[in-house]
Biopython code that builds the backbone (N, CA, C, O; Angstrom):
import numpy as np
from Bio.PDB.StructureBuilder import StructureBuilder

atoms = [
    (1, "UNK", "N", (-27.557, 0.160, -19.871)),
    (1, "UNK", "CA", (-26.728, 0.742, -20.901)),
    (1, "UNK", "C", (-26.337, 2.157, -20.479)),
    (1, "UNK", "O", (-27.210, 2.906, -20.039)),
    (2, "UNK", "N", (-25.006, 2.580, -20.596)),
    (2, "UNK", "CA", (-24.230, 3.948, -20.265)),
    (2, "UNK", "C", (-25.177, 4.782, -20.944)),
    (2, "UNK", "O", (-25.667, 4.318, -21.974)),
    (3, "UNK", "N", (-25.541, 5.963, -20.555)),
    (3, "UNK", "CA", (-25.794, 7.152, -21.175)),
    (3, "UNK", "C", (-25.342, 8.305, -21.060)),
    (3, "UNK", "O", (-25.016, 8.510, -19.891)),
    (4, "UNK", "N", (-25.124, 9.367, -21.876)),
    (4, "UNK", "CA", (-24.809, 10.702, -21.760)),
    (4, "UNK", "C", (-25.953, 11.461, -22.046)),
    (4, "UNK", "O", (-26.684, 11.254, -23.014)),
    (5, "UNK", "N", (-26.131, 12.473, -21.076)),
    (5, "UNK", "CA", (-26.759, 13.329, -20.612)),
    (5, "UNK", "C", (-25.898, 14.617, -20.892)),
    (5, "UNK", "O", (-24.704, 14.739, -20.620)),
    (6, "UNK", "N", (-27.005, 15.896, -21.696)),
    (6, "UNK", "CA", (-26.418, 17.173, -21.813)),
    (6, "UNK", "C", (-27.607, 18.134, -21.685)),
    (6, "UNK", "O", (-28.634, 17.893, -22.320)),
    (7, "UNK", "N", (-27.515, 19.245, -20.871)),
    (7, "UNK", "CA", (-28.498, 20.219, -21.155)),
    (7, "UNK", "C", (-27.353, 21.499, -20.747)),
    (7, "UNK", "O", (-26.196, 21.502, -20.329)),
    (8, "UNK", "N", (-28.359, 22.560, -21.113)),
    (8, "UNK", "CA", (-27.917, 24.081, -20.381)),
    (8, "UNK", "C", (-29.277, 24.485, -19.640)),
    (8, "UNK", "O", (-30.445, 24.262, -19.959)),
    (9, "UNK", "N", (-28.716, 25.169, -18.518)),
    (9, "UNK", "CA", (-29.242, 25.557, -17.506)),
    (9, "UNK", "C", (-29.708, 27.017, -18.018)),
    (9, "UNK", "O", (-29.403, 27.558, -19.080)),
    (10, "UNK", "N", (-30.578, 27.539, -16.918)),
    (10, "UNK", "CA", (-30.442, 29.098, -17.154)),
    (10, "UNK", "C", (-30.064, 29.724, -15.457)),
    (10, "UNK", "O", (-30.407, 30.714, -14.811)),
    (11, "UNK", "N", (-29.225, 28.591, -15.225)),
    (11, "UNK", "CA", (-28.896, 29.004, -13.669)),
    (11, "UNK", "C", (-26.841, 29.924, -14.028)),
    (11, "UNK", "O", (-26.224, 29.544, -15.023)),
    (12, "UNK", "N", (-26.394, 30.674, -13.365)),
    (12, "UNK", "CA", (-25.301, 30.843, -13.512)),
    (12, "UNK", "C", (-24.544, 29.867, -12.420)),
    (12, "UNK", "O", (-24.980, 29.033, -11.626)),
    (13, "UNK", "N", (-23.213, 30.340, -12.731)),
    (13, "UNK", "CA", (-21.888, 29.588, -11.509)),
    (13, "UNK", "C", (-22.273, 29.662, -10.058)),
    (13, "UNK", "O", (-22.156, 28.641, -9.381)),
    (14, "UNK", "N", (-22.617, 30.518, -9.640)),
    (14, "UNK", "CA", (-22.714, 31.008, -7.968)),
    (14, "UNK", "C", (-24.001, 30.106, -7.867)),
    (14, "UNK", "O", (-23.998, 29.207, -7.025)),
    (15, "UNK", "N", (-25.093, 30.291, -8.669)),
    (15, "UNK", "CA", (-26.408, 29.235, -8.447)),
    (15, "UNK", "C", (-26.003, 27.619, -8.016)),
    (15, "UNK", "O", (-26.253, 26.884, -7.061)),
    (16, "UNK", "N", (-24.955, 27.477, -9.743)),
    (16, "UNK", "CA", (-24.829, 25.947, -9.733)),
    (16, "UNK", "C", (-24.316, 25.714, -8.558)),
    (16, "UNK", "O", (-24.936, 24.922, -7.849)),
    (17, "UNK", "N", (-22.874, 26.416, -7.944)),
    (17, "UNK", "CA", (-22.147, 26.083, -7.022)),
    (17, "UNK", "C", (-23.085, 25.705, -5.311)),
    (17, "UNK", "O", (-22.876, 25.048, -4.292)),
    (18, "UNK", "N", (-24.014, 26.488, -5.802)),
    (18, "UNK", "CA", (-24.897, 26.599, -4.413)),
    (18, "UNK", "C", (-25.372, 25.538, -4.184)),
    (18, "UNK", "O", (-25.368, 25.051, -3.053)),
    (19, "UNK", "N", (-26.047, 24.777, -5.554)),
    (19, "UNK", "CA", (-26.996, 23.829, -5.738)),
    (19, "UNK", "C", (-26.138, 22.447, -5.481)),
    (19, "UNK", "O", (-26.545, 21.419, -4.939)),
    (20, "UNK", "N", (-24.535, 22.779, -6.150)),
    (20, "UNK", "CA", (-23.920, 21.285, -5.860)),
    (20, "UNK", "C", (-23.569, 21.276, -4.719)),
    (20, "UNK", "O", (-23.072, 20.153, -4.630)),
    (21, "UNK", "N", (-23.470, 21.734, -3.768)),
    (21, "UNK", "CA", (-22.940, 22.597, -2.129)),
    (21, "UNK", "C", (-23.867, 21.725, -1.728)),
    (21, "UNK", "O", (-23.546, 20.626, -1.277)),
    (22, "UNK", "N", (-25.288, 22.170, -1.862)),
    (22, "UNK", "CA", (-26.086, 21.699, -1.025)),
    (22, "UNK", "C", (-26.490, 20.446, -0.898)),
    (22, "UNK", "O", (-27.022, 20.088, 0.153)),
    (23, "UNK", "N", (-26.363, 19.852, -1.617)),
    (23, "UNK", "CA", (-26.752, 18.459, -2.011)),
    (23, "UNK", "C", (-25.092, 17.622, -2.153)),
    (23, "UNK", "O", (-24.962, 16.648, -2.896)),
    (24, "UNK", "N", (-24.002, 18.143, -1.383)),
    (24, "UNK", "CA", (-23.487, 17.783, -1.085)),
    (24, "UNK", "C", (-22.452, 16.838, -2.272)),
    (24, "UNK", "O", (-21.837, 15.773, -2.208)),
    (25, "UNK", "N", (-22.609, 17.604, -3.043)),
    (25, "UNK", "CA", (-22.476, 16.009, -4.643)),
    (25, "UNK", "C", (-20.960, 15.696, -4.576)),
    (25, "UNK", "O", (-20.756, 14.482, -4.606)),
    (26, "UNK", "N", (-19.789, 16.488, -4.490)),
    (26, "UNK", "CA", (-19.104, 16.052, -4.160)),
    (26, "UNK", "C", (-18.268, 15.061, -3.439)),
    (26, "UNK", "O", (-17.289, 14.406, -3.796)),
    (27, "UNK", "N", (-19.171, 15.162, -1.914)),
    (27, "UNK", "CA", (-18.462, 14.525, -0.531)),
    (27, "UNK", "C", (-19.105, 12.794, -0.493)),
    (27, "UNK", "O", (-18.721, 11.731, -0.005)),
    (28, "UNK", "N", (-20.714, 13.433, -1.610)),
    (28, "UNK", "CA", (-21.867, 11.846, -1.771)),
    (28, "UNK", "C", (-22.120, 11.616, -3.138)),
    (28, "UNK", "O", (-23.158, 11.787, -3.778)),
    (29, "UNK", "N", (-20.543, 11.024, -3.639)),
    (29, "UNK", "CA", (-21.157, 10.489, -5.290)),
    (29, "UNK", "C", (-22.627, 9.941, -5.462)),
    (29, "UNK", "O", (-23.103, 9.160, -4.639)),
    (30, "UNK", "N", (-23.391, 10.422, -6.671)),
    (30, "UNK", "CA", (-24.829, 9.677, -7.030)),
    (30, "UNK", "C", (-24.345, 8.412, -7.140)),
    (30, "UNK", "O", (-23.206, 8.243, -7.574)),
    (31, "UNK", "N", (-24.964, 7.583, -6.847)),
    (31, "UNK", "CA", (-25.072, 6.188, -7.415)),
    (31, "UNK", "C", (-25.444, 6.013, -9.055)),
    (31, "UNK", "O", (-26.533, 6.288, -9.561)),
    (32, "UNK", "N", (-24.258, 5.485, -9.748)),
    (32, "UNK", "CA", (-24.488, 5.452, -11.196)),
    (32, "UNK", "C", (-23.797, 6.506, -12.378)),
    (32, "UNK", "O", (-23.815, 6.423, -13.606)),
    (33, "UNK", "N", (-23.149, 7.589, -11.412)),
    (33, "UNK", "CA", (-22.672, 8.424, -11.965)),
    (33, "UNK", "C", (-21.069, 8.025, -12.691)),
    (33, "UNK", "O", (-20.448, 7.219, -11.998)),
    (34, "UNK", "N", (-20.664, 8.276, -13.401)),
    (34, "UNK", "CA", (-19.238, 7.658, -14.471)),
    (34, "UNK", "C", (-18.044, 9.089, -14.482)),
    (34, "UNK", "O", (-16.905, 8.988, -14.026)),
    (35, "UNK", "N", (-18.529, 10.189, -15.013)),
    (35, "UNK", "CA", (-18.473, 11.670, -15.001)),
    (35, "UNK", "C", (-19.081, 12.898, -14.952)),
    (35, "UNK", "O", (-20.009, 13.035, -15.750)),
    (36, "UNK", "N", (-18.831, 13.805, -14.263)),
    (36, "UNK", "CA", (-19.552, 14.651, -14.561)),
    (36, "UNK", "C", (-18.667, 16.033, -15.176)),
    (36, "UNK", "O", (-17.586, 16.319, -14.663)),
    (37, "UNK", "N", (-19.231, 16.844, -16.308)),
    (37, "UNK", "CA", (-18.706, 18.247, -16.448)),
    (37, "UNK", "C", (-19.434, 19.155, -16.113)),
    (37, "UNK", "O", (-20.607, 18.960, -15.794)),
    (38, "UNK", "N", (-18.682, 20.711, -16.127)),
    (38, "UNK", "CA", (-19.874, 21.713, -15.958)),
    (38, "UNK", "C", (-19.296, 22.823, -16.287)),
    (38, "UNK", "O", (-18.621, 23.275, -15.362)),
    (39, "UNK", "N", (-19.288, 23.696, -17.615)),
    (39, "UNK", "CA", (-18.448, 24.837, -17.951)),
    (39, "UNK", "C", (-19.925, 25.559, -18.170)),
    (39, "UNK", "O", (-21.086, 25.207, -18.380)),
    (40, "UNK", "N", (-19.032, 27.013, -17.959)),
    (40, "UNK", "CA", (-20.044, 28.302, -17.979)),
    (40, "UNK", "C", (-20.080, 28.779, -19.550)),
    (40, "UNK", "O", (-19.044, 28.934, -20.197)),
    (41, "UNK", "N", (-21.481, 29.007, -20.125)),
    (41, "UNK", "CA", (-21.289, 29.409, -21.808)),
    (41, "UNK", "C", (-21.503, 30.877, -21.871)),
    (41, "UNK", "O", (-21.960, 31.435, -20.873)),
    (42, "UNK", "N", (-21.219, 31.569, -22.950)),
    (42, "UNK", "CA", (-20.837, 33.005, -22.741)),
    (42, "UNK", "C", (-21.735, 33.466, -22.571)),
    (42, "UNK", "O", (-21.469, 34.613, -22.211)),
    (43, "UNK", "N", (-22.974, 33.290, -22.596)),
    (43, "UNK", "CA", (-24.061, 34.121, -21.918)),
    (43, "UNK", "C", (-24.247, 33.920, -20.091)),
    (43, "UNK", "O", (-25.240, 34.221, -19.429)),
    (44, "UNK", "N", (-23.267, 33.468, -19.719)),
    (44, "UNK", "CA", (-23.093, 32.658, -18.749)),
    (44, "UNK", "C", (-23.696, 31.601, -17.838)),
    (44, "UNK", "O", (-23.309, 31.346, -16.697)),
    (45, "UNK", "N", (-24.674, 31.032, -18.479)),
    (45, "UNK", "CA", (-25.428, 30.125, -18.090)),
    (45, "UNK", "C", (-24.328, 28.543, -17.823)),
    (45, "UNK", "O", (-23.171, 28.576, -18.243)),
    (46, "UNK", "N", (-24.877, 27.238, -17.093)),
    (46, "UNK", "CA", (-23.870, 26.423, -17.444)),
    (46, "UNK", "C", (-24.274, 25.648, -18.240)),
    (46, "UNK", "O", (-25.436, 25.817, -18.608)),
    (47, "UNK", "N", (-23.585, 24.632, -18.756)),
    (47, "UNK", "CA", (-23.812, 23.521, -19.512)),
    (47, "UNK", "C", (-23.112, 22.718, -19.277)),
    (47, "UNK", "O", (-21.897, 22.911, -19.317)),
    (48, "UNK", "N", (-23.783, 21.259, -18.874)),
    (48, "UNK", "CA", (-23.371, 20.271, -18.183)),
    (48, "UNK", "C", (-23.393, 18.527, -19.240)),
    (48, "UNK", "O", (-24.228, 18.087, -20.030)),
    (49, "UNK", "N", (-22.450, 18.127, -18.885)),
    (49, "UNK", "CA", (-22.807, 16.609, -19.719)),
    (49, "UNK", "C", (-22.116, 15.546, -18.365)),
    (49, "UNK", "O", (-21.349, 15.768, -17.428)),
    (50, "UNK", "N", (-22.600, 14.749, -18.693)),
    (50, "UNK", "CA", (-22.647, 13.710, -17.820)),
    (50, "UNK", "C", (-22.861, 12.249, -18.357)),
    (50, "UNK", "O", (-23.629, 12.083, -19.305)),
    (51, "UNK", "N", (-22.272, 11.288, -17.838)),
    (51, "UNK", "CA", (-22.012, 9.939, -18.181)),
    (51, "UNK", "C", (-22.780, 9.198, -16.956)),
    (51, "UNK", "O", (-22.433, 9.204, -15.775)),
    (52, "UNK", "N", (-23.863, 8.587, -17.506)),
    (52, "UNK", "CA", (-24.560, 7.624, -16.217)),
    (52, "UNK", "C", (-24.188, 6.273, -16.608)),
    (52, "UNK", "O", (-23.894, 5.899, -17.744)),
    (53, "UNK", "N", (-24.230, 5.618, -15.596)),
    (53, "UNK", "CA", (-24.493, 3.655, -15.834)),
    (53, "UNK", "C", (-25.867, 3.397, -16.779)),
    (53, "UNK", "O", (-26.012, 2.428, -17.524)),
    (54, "UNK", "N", (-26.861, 4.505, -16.574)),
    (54, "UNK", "CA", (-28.518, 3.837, -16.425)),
    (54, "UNK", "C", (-29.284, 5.445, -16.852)),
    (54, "UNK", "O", (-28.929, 6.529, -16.390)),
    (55, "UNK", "N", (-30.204, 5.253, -17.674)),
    (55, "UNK", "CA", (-31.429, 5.926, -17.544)),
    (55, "UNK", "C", (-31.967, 6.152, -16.166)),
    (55, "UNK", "O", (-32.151, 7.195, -15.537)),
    (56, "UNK", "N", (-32.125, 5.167, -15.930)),
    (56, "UNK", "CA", (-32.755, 4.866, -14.686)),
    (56, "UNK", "C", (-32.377, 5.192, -12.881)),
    (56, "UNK", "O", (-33.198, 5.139, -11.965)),
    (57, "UNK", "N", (-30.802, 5.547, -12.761)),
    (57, "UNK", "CA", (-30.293, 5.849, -12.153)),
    (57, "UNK", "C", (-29.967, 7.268, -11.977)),
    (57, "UNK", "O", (-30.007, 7.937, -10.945)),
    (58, "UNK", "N", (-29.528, 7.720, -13.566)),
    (58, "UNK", "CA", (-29.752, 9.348, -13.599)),
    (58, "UNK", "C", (-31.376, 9.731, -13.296)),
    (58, "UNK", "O", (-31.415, 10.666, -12.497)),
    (59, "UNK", "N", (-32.487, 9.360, -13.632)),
    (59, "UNK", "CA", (-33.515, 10.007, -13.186)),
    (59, "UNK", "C", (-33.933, 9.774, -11.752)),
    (59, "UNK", "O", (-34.892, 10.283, -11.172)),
    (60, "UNK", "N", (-32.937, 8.814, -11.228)),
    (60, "UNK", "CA", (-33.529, 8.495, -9.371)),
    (60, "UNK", "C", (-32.779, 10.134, -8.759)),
    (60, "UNK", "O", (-33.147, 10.852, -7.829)),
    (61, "UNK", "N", (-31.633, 10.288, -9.720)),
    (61, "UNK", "CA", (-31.022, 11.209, -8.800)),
    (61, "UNK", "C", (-31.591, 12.631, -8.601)),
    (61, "UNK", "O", (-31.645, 13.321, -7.584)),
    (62, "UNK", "N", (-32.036, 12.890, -9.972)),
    (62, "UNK", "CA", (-32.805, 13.938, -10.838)),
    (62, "UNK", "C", (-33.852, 14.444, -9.410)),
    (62, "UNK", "O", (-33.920, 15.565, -8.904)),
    (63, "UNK", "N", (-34.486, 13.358, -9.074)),
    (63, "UNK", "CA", (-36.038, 13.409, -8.706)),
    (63, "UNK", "C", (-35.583, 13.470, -6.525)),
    (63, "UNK", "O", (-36.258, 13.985, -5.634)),
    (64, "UNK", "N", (-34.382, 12.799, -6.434)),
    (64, "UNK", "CA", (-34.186, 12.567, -4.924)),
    (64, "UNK", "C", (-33.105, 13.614, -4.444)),
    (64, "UNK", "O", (-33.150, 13.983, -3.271)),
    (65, "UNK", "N", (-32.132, 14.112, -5.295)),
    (65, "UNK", "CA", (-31.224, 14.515, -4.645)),
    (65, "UNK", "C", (-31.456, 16.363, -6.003)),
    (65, "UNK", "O", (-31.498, 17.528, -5.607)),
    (66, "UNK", "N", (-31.513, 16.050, -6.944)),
    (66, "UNK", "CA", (-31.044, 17.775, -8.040)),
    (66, "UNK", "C", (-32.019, 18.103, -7.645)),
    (66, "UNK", "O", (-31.842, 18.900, -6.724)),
    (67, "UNK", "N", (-33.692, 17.800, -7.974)),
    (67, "UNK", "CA", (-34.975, 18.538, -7.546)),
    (67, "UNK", "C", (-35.121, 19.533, -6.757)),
    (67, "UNK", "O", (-35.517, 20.667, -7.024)),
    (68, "UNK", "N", (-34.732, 19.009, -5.591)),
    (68, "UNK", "CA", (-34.592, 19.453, -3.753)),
    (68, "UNK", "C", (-33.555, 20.464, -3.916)),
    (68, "UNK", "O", (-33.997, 21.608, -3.812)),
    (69, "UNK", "N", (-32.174, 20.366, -4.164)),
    (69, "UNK", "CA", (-31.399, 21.054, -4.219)),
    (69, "UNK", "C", (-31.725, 22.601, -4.872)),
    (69, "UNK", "O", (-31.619, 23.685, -4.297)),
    (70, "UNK", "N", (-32.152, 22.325, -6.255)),
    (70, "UNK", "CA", (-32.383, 23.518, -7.006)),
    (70, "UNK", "C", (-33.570, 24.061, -6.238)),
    (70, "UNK", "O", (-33.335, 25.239, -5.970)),
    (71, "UNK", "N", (-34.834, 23.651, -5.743)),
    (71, "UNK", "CA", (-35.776, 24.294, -5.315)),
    (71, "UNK", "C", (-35.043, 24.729, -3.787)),
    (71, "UNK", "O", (-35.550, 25.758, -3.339)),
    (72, "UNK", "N", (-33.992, 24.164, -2.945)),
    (72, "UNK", "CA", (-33.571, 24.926, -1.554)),
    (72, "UNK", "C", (-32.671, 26.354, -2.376)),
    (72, "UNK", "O", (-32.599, 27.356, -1.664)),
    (73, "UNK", "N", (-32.203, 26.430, -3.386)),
    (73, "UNK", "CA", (-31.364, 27.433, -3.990)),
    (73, "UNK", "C", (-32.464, 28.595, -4.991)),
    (73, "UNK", "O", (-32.298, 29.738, -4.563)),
    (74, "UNK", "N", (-33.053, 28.573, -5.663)),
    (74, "UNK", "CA", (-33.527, 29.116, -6.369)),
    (74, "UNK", "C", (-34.716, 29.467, -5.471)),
    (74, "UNK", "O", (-34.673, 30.687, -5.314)),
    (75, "UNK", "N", (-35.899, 28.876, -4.719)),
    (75, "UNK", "CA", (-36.583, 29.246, -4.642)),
    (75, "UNK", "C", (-37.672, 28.012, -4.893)),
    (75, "UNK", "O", (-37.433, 27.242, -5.824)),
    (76, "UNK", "N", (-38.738, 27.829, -4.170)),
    (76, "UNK", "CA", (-39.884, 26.513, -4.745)),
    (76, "UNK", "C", (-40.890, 27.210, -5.977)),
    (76, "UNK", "O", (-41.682, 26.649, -6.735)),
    (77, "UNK", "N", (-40.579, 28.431, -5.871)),
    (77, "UNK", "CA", (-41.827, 29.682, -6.780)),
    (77, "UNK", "C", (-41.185, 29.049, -7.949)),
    (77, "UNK", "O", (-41.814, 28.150, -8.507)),
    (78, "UNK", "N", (-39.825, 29.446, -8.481)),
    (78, "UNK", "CA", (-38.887, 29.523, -9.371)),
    (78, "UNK", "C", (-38.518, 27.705, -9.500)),
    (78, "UNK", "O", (-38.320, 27.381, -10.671)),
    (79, "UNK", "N", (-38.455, 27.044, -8.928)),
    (79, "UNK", "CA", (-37.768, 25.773, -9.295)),
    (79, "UNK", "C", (-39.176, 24.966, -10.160)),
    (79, "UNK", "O", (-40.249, 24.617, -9.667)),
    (80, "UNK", "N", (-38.696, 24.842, -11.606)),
    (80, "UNK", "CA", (-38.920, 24.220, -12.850)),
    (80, "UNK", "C", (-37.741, 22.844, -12.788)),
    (80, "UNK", "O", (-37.479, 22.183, -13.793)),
    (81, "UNK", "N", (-37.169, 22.602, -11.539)),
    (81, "UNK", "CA", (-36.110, 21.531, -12.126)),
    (81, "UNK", "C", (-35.486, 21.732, -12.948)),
    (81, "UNK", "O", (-35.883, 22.679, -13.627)),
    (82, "UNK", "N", (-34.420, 21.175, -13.345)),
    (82, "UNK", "CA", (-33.314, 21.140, -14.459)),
    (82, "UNK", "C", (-34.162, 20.813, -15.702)),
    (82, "UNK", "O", (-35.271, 20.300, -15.854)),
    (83, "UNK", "N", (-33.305, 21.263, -16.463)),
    (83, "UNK", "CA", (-34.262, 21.715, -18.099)),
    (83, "UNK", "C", (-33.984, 19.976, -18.623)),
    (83, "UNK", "O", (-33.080, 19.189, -18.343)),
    (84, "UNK", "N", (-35.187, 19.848, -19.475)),
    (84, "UNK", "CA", (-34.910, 18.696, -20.407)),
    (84, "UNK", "C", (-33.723, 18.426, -20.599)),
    (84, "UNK", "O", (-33.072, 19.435, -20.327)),
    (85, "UNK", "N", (-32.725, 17.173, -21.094)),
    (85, "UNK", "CA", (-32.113, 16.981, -21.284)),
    (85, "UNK", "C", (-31.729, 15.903, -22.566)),
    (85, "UNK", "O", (-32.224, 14.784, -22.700)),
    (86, "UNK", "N", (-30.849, 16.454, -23.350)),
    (86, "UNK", "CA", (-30.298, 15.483, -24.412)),
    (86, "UNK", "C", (-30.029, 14.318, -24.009)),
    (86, "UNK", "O", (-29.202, 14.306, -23.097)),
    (87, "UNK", "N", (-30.583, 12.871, -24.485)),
    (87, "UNK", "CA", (-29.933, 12.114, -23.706)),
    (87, "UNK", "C", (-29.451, 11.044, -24.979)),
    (87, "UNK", "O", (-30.266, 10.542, -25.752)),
    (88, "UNK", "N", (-28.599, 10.905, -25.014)),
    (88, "UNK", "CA", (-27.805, 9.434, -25.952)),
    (88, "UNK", "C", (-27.235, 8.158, -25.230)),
    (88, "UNK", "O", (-26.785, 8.095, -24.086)),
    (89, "UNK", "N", (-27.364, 7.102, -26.215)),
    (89, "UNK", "CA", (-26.568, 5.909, -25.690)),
    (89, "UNK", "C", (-25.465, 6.553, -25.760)),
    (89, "UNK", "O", (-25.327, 7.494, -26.542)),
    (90, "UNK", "N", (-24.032, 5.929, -24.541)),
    (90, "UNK", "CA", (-23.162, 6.163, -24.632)),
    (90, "UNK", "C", (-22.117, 5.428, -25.801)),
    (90, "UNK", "O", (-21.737, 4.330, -25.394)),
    (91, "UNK", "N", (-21.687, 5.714, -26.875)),
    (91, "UNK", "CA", (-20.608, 5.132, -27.205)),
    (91, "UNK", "C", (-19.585, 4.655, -27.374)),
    (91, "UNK", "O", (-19.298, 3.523, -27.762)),
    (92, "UNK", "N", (-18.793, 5.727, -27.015)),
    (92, "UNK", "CA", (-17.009, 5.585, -26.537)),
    (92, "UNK", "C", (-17.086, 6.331, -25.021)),
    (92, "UNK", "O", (-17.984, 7.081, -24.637)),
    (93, "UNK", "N", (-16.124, 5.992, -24.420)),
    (93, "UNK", "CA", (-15.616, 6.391, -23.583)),
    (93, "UNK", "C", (-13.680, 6.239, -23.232)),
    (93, "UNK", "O", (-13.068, 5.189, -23.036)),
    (94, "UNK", "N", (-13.068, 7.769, -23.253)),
    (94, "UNK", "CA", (-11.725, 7.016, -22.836)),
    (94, "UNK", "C", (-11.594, 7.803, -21.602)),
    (94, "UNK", "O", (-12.171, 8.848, -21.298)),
    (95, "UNK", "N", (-10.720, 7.105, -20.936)),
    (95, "UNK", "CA", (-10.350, 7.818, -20.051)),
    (95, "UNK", "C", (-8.510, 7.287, -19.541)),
    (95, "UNK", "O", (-8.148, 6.142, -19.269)),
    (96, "UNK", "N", (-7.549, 8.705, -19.552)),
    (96, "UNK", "CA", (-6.369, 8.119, -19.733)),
    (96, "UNK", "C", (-6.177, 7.679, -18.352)),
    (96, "UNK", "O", (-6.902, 8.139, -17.470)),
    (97, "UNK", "N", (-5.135, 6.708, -18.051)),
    (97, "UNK", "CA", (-4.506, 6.715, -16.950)),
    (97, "UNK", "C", (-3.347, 7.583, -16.422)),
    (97, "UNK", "O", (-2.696, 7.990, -17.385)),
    (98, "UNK", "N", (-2.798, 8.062, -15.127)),
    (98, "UNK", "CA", (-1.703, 8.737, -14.949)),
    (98, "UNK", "C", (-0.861, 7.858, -14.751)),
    (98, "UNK", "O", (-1.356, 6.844, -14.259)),
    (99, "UNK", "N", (0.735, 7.796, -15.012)),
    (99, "UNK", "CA", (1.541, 6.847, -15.047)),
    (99, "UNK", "C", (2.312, 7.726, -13.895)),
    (99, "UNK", "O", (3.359, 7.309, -13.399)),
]
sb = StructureBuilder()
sb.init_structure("model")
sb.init_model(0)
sb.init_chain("A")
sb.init_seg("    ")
for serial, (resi, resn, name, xyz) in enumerate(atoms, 1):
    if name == "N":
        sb.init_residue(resn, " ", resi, " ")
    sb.init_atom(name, np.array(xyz, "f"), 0.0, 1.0, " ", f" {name:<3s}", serial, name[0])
structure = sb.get_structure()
């Protein structure tokens, strides 16, 4: 079953950017991933939501590919992993087409 995933970080932009850099997330979609967002909130921390296939797939990625990343960026002293996260069944989803 789809899920959405939301937390805020207490990492800023230059962190996140580092962290998605390194782990390459762009060039190597996760397996299971649908969407991802990531806007900066005015204290400037980010906050991210995300659309998985699976529970189960978002936490393979969590544990193999974000873990590693945030602890090569932040530091292994400092890396707590990504904060808890909201997680819901997904309900709707649209997504338009371009004509």
């Amino acid at each position: 079953m789809p899920i959405v995933v939301q937390y805020t970080t207490e990492i800023g932009p230059d962190e996140y950017d580092a962290v998605v850099s390194g782990m390459r997330f762009h060039d190597k979609l996760p397996e299971g991933l649908i969407v991802h967002t990531a806007a900066v909130t005015a204290d400037g921390r980010m906050r991210v939501f995300d659309v998985w296939q699976s529970q189960e797939l978002h936490d393979r990625f969590v544990e193999t590919r974000l873990r590693p990343a945030i602890a090569e960026v932040v530091g292994r002293d400092r890396d707590e992993g990504p904060p808890a996260p909201q997680v819901h069944q997904l309900h709707s989803l649209v997504k338009p087409v371009r004509r």
